[in-house]
N, C-alpha and C positions, 0 to 999 in steps of 0.2 A: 951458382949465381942466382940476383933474384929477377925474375922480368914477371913486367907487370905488365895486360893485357889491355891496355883505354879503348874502351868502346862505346861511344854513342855516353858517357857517364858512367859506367859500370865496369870496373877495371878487376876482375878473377885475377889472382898472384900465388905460384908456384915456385915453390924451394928447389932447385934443381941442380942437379951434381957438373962436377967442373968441366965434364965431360959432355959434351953431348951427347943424346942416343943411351946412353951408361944404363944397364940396369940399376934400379938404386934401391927396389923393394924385392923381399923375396915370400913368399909362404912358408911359414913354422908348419903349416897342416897341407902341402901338397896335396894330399889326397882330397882335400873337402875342397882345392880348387878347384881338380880334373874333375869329382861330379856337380859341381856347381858349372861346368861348361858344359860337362852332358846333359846336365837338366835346361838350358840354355838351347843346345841343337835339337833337342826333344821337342819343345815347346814355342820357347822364346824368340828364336829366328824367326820360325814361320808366322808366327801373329805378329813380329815385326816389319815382315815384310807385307803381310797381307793391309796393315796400315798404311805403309809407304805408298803401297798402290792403291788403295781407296781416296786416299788424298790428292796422288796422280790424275787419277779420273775426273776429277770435278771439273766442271764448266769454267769455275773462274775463280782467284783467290780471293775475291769477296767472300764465297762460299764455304772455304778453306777457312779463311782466318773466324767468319756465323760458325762453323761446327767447330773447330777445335779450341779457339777462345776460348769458349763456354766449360770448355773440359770432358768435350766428347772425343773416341773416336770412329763415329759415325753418327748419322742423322738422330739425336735422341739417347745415344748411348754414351754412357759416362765412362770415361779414361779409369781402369780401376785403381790407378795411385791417386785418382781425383775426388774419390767417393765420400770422403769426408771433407771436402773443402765446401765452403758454403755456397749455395747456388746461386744466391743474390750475390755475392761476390764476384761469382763468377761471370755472372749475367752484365754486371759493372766494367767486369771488365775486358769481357767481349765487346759491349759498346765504345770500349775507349781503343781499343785496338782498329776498329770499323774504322773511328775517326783519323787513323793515321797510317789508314793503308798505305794509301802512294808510297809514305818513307817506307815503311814494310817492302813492298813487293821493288823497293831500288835497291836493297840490300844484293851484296854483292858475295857476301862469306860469310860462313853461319855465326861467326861470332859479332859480328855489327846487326845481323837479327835478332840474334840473345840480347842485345845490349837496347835495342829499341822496345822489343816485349821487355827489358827488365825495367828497362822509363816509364812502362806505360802501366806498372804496378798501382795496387790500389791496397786497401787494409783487406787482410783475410788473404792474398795474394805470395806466396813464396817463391823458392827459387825452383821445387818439384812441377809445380805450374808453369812457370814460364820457360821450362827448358820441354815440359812435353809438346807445350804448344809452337816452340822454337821446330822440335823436331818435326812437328805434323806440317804446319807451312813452311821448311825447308823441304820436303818432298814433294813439294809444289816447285818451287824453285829451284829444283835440286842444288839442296846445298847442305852440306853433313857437316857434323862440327870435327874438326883436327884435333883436339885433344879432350880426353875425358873430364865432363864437368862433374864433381864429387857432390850430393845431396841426401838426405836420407839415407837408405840401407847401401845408395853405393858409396858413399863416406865413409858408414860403419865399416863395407866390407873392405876400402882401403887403408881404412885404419888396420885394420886388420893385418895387413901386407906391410906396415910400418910409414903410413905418409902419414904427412903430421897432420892432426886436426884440425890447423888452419891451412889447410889447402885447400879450394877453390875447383882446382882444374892439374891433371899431372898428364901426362905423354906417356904415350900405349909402352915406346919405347923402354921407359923407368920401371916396368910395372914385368914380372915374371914371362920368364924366356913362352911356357903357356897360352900367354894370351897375346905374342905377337902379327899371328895369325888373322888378327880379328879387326875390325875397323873402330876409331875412338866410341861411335855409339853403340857397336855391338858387347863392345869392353864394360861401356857405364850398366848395359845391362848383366852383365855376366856378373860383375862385383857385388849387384845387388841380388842375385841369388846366392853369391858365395857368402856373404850377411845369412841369408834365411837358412841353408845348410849347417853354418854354426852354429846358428841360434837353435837350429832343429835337436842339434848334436847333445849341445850341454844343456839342453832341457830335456832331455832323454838318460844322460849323465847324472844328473837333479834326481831324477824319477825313481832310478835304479837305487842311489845311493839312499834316500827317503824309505826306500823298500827293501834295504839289506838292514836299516835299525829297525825295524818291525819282524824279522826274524829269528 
């Protein structure tokens, strides 16, 4: 069935099987899932958690939404999926987020938070941005989003697993027996290493083959 998600104007929609809970994707390449998790526990976890808790600590969500607005995550430090967005952009739209704290910090489930940072959009502004900064002032409020939001390489890598390209947002549950383990945001990052493992793979594949005609 399809259910569609209205939040605050911005409604993410998911193709999902008749079943509830159903797995509905699987991995052609199991193995480049399990080290895309180990590269995940190696690294991934713990800088995600070390955010979670720096953003805990701040005095006030004013401070929260001044540093991760902007596309940091710390005082001056740039989010590295944020490094190419523009800074004046982002500076826009840190100041437009300031202006609408209150509704921010009354948010009550991370997905009516997404859906306020996704109103409070500007030009230069996507959905990579508005879900990091979703996540850094959800760690303020503690509030984690329920189902994995698809963007960038974690699109690619659910593409990958067979969710259709206009999907939005899919359930940890639909996604390989694997990554039941893991909480929705620990998933969206794990997808997007299993993207960079592929890509690592068949551009290795590329390389070999390029250099078996020159032999």
């Amino acid at each position: 069935m399809r259910r569609t998600l209205a939040v605050s104007g911005y409604a993410p929609t998911i193709t999902r099987g008749a079943t509830e809970g159903m797995i509905m994707y699987q991995a052609k390449d199991p193995d480049r899932l399990e080290r895309a998790v180990a590269r995940y526990l190696l690294k991934g976890k713990k800088q995600a958690k070390q955010e979670r808790k720096y953003f805990r600590s701040l005095p006030s969500f004013h401070d929260v939404v001044r540093i991760a607005g902007a596309g940091n995550i710390r005082e001056g430090v740039r989010h590295e999926h944020l490094e190419n967005v523009d800074a004046g952009a982002l500076i826009k739209y840190r100041d437009a987020l300031l202006d609408e704290l209150d509704a921010l910090q009354r948010a009550t489930v991370f997905e009516e938070l997404y859906g306020l940072l996704w109103d409070a959009r500007i030009r230069g502004i996507g959905p990579v941005t508005v879900y990091d900064t979703a996540v850094s002032a959800g760690a303020w409020l503690r509030l984690r989003p329920d189902v994995v939001y698809l963007h960038a390489g974690t699109l690619l890598g659910a593409r990958a697993l067979g969710v259709p390209k206009d999907a939005e947002t899919v359930d940890v549950e639909e996604l390989p027996e694997t990554l039941h383990k893991f909480s929705a945001g620990q998933v969206e990052d794990i997808l997007c290493e299993y993207h960079k493992v592929r890509s690592a793979d068949f551009a290795e594949q590329r390389k070999l083959r390029r250099e078996r005609r020159h032999i």
